[in-house]
Residue frames as qw, qx, qy, qz and C-alpha x, y, z in Angstrom:
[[0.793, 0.530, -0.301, 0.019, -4.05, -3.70, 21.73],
 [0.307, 0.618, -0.677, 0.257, -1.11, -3.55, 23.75],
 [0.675, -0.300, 0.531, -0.416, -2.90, -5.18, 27.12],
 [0.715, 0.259, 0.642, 0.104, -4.27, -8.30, 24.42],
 [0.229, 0.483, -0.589, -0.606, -2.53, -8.28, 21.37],
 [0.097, -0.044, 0.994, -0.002, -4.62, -11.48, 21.08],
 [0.235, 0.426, 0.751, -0.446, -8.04, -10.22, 21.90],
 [0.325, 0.730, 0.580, -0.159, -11.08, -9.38, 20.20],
 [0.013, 0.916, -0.065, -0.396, -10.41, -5.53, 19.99],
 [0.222, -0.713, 0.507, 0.432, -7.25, -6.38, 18.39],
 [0.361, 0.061, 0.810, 0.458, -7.97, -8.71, 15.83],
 [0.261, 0.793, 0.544, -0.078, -11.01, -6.66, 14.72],
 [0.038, -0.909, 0.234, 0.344, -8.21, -3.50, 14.31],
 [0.387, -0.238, 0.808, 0.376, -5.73, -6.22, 12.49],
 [0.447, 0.499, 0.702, 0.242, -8.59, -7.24, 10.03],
 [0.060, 0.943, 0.310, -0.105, -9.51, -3.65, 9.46],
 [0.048, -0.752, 0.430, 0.496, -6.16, -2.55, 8.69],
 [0.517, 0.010, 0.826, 0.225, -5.81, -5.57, 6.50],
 [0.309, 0.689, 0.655, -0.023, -8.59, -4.15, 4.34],
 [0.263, -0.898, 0.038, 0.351, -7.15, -0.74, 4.45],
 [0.320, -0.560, 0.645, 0.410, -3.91, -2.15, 2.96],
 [0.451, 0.098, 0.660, 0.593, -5.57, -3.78, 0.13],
 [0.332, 0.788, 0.503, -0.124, -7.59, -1.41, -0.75],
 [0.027, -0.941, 0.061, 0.332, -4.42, 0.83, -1.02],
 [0.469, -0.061, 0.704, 0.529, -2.48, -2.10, -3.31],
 [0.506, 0.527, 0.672, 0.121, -5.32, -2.02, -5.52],
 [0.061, 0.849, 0.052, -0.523, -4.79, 1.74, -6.58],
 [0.821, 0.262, 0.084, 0.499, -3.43, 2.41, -9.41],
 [0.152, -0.892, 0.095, 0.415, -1.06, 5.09, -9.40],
 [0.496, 0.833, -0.094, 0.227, 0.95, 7.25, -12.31],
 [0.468, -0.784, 0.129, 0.386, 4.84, 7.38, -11.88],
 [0.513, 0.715, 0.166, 0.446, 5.39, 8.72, -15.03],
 [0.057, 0.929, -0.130, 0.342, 6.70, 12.00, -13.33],
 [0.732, -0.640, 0.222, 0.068, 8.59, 10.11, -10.99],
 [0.636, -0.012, 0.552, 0.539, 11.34, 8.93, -14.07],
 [0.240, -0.570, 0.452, 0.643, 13.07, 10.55, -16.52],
 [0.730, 0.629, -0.131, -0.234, 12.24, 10.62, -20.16],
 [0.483, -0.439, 0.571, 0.498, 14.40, 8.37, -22.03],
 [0.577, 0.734, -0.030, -0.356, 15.24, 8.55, -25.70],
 [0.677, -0.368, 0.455, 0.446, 17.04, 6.34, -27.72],
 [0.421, 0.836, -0.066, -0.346, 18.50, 7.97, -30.79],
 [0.893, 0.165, 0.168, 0.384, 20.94, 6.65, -33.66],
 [0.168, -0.932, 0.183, 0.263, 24.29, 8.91, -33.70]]
């Protein structure tokens, strides 16, 4: 990669992370636990 950041080897590692990365958009993920409950209340 670092010799040819052009060559073969490297675009075949580029596409292949590419793939990688959407595969890891597509997740879904829960961040409920990640925030605070909120609650609005009349007072």
């Amino acid at each position: 990669m670092v010799a040819d950041p052009h060559g073969r080897i490297a675009g075949l590692y580029h596409d292949m992370a590419r793939q990688v990365a959407i595969r890891i958009a597509k997740l879904s993920r829960d961040m409920s636990s990640k925030f605070p409950t909120i609650v609005v209340q009349n007072t």
